[in-house]
N, C-alpha and C positions, 0 to 999 in steps of 0.2 A: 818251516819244518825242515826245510834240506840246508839249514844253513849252520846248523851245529854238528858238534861231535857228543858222540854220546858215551855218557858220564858214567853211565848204573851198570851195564853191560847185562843190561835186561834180557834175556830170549824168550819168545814166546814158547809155550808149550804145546802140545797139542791137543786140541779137542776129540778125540778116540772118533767121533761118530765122522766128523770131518775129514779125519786124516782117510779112510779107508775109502769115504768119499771121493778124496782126493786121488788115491792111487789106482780105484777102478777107474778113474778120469769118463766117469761119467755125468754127475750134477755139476760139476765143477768145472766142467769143458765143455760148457754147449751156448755159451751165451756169444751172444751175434755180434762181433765189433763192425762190422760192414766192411770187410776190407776182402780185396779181390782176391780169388781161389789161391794166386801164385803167393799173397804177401803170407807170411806165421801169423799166427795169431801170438800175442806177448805171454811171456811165462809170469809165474806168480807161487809165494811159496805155498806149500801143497794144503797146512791150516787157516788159506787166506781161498775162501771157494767165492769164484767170479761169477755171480749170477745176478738177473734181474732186480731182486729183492738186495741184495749185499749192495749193487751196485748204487741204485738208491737210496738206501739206509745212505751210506757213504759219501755220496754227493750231498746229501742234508746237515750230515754229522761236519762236512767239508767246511761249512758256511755257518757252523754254529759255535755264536760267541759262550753259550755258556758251558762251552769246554773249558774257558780260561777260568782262572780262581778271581778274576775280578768281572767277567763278563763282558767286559770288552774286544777282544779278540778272539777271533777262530785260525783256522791254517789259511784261510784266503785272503788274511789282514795282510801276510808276510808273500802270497803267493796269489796273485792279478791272474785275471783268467786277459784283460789286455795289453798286459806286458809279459806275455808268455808263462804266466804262473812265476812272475817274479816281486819287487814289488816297487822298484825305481830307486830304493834309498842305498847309498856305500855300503851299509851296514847296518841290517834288519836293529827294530826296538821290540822289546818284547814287553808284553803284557805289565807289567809293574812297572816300565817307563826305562829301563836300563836299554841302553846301547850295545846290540851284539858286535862277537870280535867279527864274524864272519856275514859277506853281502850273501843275499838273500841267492839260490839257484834258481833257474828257472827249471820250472817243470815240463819234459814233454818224453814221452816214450820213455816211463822208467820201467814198464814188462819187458822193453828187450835188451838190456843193459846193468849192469853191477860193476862196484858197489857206490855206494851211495855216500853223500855229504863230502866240502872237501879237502880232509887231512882224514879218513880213515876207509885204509883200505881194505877192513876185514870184513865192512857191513853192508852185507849182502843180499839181507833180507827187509822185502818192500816193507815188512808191516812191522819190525822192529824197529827201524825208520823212524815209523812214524810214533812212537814211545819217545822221543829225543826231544820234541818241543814238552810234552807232559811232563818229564821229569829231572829234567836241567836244570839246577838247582845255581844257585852262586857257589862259584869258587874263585880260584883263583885263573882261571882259563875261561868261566862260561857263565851263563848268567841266567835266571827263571826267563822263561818263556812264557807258556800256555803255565805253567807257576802252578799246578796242583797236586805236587809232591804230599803225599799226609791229607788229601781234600777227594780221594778217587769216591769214595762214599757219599761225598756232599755232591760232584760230578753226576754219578749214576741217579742220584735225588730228583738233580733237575730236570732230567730227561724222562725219569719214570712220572714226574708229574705233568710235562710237558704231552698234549694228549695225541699227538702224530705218533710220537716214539715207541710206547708199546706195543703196540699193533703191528709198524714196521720190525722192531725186531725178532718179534716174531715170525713175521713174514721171512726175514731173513736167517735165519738162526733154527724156527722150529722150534723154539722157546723165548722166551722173556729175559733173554738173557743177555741185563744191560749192565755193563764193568767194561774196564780200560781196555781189557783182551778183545773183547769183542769189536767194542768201537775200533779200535785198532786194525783189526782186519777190516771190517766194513769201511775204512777207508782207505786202508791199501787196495781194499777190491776196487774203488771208483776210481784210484788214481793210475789203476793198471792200464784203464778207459782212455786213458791220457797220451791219444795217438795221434800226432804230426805227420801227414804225409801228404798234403796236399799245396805244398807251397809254390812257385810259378818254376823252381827245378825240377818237381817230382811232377807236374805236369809238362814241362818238358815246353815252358812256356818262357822261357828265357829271353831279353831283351839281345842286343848287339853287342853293349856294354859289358852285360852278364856272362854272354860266350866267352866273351875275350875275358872276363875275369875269373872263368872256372878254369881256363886255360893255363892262366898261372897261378892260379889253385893250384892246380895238379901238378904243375910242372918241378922238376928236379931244379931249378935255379930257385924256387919258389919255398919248395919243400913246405907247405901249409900241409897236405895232407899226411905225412908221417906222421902229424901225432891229432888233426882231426881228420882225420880218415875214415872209411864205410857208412854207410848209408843212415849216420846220425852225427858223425861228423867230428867223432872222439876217441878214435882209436887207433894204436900204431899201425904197421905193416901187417902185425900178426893178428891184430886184431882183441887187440888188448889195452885197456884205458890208460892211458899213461900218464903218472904222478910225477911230474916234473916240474924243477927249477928253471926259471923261463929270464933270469937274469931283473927279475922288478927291483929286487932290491940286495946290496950289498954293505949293512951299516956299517959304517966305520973302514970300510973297507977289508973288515973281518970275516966275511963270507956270512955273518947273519942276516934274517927276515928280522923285523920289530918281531920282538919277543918281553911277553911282561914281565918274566924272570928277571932276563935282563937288562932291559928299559924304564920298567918301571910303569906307571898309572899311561905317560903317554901312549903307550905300544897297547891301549885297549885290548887288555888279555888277550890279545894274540899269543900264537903259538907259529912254531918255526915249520908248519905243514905236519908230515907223515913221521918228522925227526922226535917228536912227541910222544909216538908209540914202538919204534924202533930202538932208537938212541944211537943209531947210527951216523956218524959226524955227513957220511956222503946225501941222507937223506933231511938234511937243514935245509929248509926253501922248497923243498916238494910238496906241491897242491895238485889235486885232480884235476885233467884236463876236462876243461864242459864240453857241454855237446855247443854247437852252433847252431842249431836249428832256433829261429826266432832270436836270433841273437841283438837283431835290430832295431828292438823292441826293451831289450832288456839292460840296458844299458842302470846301472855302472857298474863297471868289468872289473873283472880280477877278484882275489878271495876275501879282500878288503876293500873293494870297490874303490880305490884308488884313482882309476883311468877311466875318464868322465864319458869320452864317445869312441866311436869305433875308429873312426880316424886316428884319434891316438894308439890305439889299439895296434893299429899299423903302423903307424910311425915308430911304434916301442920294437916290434917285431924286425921291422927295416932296421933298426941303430942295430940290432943283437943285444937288446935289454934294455935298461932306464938306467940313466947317469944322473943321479941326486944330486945338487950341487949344494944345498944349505939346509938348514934346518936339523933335526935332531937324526935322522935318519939318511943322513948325508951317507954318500957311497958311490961309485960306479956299478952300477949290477951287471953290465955287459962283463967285468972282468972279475965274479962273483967263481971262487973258485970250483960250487959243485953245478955251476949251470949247465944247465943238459946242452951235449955236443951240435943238436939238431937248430939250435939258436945261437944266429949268428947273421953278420951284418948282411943285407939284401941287394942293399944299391937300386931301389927301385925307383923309377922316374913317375911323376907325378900321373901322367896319363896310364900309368899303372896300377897308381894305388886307387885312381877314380873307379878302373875299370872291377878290383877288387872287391872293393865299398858296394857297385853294383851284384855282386855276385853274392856276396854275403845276406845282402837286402834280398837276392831273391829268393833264400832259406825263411822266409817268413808268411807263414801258413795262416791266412787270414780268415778261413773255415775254422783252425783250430781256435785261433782266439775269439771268435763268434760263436761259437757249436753250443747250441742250446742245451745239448743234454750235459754241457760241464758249466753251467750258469749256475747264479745262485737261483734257486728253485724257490726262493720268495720273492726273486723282484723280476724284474719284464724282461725278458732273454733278450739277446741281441738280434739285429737285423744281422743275417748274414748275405753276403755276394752272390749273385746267382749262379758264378762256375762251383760254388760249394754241393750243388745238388749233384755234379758227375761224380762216381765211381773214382775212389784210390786209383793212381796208377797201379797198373798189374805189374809192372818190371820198376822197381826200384833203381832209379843209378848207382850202383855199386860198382867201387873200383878193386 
């Protein structure tokens, strides 16, 4: 679901009875994330109302193959509840068996964060989002997904005969009211649910390794944090997601990303990042910075899963980019002429990047990847840890 751009530039509308719901922020603000009096609760757009029943519906609808036009696939084929809501492959398959341009994101805390998917940075909204696997058709940049472009009637079919579903959406909705729109928010509302914060940093349970590796996190010789930065781990100084060229690739030594235009079948309808909706030459090679929470988990990195561990991850960061030396996509990207200024070579010594590796790993939230209530709700929930039963930390490390 987070690993496309969306095509149709669908926006939901609004439900009248919902929206005013939404703005007395009464039905719509009361449902209990468990999170301690100091933490927000995550925002959510105002036709997508968070409650018990949406939540529900949503987590179901999460896990349910016959959203897809072939029945094989749901959103959790492409997004693992234990690889952080990712799904391990370079580069998600969608439902008819094609090869997506873009690896799959992982999901965690998208109520307190925008926008979304990543080469577009105008999409904003959680449950428009989620419209992007539904209606991604083939073209020349993207490919069917959940494939049920012209099938939304045959979709709503199966669910109204399915005998769980009417009842819930009713329960959710206050009506029988089963169509794309609806599903659609019903599972923005369960994915808002989708909150990380109990990892052995936010419990403030950091190893010896880990200190020493948040240290040069933080540190200005380091500079990790300027562009994952605040308490998800994706945002500059100002506290703004930043779409940057990170020097991966530099074809030809032309300052391009593979691009299908101009590569051809190789370059898997890739596209040159944000420079696809801009057309801005300085914006070639711009992708959204992810968050890093769970990132250790989520492996393979980058917007075409290119860079197999996190190790290399590092190593790419240390050089000041990726120097290609053969093959069709041959380049220096350290010397990629729009790569953002913030990337650039490290010089870091080995018991550096160990201690790094440490600190990264200790962003990985083992409550979130167990939490029964984001399981699939037909098969046996996981065991989870027993430090999962304490209380969110009340103070986030925010820098």
């Amino acid at each position: 679901m987070f690993a496309g751009v969306f095509p149709l530039g669908i926006v939901l509308g609004s439900c009248s009875k919902w929206k005013v719901l939404a703005e007395a922020g009464g039905f719509c603000g009361n449902y209990d994330y468990g999170l301690a009096e100091t933490v927000s609760s995550p925002k959510h757009p105002p036709d997508v109302c968070v409650t018990k029943e949406t939540v529900t519906l949503g987590r179901h609808l999460f896990y349910e193959k016959d959203l897809s036009k072939n029945r094989n696939q749901s959103c959790a084929s492409c997004h693992k509840q234990s690889l952080g809501f990712s799904d391990g492959l370079p580069r998600s398959i969608g439902s008819t068996g094609k090869v997506h341009p873009r690896n799959s994101l992982s999901i965690s805390n998208p109520g307190y964060f925008s926008p979304y998917t990543w080469a577009n940075q105008n999409l904003n909204r959680l449950d428009n989002q989620t419209l992007i696997p539904f209606f991604s058709e083939n073209t020349r940049t993207t490919i069917e997904e959940l494939a049920i472009s012209g099938k939304e009637h045959v979709i709503a079919a199966r669910l109204r005969e399915n005998p769980k579903y009417p009842g819930m959406f009713r329960e959710a909705f206050g009506e029988e009211a089963i169509d794309v729109i609806h599903i659609a928010r019903a599972i923005a509302a369960f994915e808002v649910t989708m909150i990380s914060l109990r990892s052995p940093f936010d419990r403030k349970a950091l190893s010896e390794a880990a200190e020493r590796g948040k240290k040069i996190f933080e540190s200005d010789a380091a500079g990790c944090y300027r562009c994952h930065g605040g308490p998800y781990f994706n945002s500059d100084e100002k506290g703004n997601i930043p779409f940057a060229n990170i020097g991966l690739y530099n074809v030809e030594n032309k300052g391009d990303y593979p691009d299908h235009d101009l590569h051809g079948p190789i370059a898997a309808l890739q596209t040159q990042g944000i420079y696809a909706i801009t057309r801005k030459s300085s914006d070639r090679g711009k992708f959204k910075t992810p968050s890093l929470r769970n990132v250790a988990v989520s492996a393979p990195y980058m917007h075409d899963g290119s860079v197999s561990t996190l190790r290399e991850v590092l190593d790419l960061f240390d050089s000041g980019g990726r120097n290609i030396r053969h093959g069709v996509f041959f380049g220096d990207g350290r010397k990629n002429p729009n790569k953002d200024p913030r990337i650039r070579p490290l010089g870091l010594a080995e018991a550096q990047k160990s201690d790094l590796l440490e600190f990264l790993r200790s962003l990985t939230d083992d409550c979130f990847l167990t939490d029964p209530s984001l399981s699939d709700p037909e098969e046996m929930p996981p065991t989870q840890p027993k430090h999962c039963n304490e209380s969110i930390e009340k103070n986030l490390n925010r820098r």
